[in-house]
C-alpha positions as CSV (number, residue, x, y, z in Angstrom):
1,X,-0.6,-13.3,1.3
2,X,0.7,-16.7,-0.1
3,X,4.3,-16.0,-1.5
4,X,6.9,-14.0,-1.2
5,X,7.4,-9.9,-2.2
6,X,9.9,-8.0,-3.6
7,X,10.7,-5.2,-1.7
8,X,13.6,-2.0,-2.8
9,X,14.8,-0.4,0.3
10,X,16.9,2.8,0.6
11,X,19.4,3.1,3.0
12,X,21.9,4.8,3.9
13,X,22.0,6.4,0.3
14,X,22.0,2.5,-1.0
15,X,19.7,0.6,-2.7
16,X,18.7,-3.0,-2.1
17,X,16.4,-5.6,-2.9
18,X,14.8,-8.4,-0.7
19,X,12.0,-10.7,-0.3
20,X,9.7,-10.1,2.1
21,X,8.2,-13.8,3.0
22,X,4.8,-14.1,4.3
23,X,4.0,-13.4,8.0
24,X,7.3,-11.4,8.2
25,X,7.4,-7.7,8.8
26,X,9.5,-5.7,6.0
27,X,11.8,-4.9,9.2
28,X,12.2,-8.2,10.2
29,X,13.0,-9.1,6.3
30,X,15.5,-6.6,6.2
31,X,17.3,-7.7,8.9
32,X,17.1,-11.2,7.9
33,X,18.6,-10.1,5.1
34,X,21.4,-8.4,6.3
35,X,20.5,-5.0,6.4
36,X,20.8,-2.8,9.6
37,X,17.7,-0.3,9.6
38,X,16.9,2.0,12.3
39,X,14.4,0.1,14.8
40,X,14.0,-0.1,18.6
41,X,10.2,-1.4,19.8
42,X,8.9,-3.5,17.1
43,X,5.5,-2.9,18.4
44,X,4.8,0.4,16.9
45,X,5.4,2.5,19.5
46,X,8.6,4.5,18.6
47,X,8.4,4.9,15.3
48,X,12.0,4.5,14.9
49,X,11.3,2.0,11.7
50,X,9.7,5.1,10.0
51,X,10.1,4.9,6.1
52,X,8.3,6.7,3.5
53,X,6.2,4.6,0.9
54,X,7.3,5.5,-2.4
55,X,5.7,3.3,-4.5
56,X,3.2,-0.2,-4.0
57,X,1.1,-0.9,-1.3
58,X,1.8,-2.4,2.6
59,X,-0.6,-3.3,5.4
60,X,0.2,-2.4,8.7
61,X,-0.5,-4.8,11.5
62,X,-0.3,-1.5,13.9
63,X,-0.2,1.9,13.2
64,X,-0.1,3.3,17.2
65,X,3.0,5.5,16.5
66,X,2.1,7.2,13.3
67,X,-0.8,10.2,13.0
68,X,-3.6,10.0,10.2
69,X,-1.6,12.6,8.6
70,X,1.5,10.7,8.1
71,X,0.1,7.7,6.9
72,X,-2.1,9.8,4.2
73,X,2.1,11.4,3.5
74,X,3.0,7.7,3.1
75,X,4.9,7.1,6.0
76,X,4.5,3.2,7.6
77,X,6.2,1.6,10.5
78,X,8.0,-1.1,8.6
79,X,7.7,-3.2,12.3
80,X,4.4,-3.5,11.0
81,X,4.3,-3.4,7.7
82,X,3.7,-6.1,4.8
83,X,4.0,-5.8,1.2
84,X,0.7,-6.3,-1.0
85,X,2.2,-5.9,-4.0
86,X,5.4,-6.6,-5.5
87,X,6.8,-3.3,-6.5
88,X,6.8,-2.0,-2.5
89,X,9.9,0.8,-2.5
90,X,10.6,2.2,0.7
91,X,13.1,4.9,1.3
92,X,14.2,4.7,5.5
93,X,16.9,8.0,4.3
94,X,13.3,10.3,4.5
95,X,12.7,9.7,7.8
């Protein structure tokens, strides 16, 4: 990963759009960016940064909190999550 991604996020019934620079987490993005999304660990522990994937693709660095289930149902820990593409939409009201 080389340059920068767009990321939408939802939340809080709002819609927003940021760049998520390489190395940085979507969380840590969003909060660079002024946002205030739900978050606690930032290891992958809590799973308090849950989102639902709606549309592109992440990788997650960890994945400790989520079962195999959920990740298959889209959900990511956005503490450990970094877009791939740049059409990542991520909706944090789901959770």
């Amino acid at each position: 990963m080389n340059e920068a991604k767009k990321v939408k996020i939802k939340l809080y019934g709002e819609e927003t759009e940021i760049l998520v620079e390489p190395n940085d987490s979507i969380l840590q993005s969003a909060i660079l960016n002024g946002l205030e999304p739900p978050f606690s660990c930032q290891i992958s522990v809590c799973a308090t940064c849950k989102a639902k994937l709606k549309q592109g693709k992440v990788s997650m660095d960890e994945r400790e909190a989520l079962t195999d289930e959920e990740i298959q149902n889209g959900w990511i820990l956005t503490c450990q999550s970094h877009p791939l593409t740049d059409d990542v939409y991520i909706d944090y009201d789901e959770a």
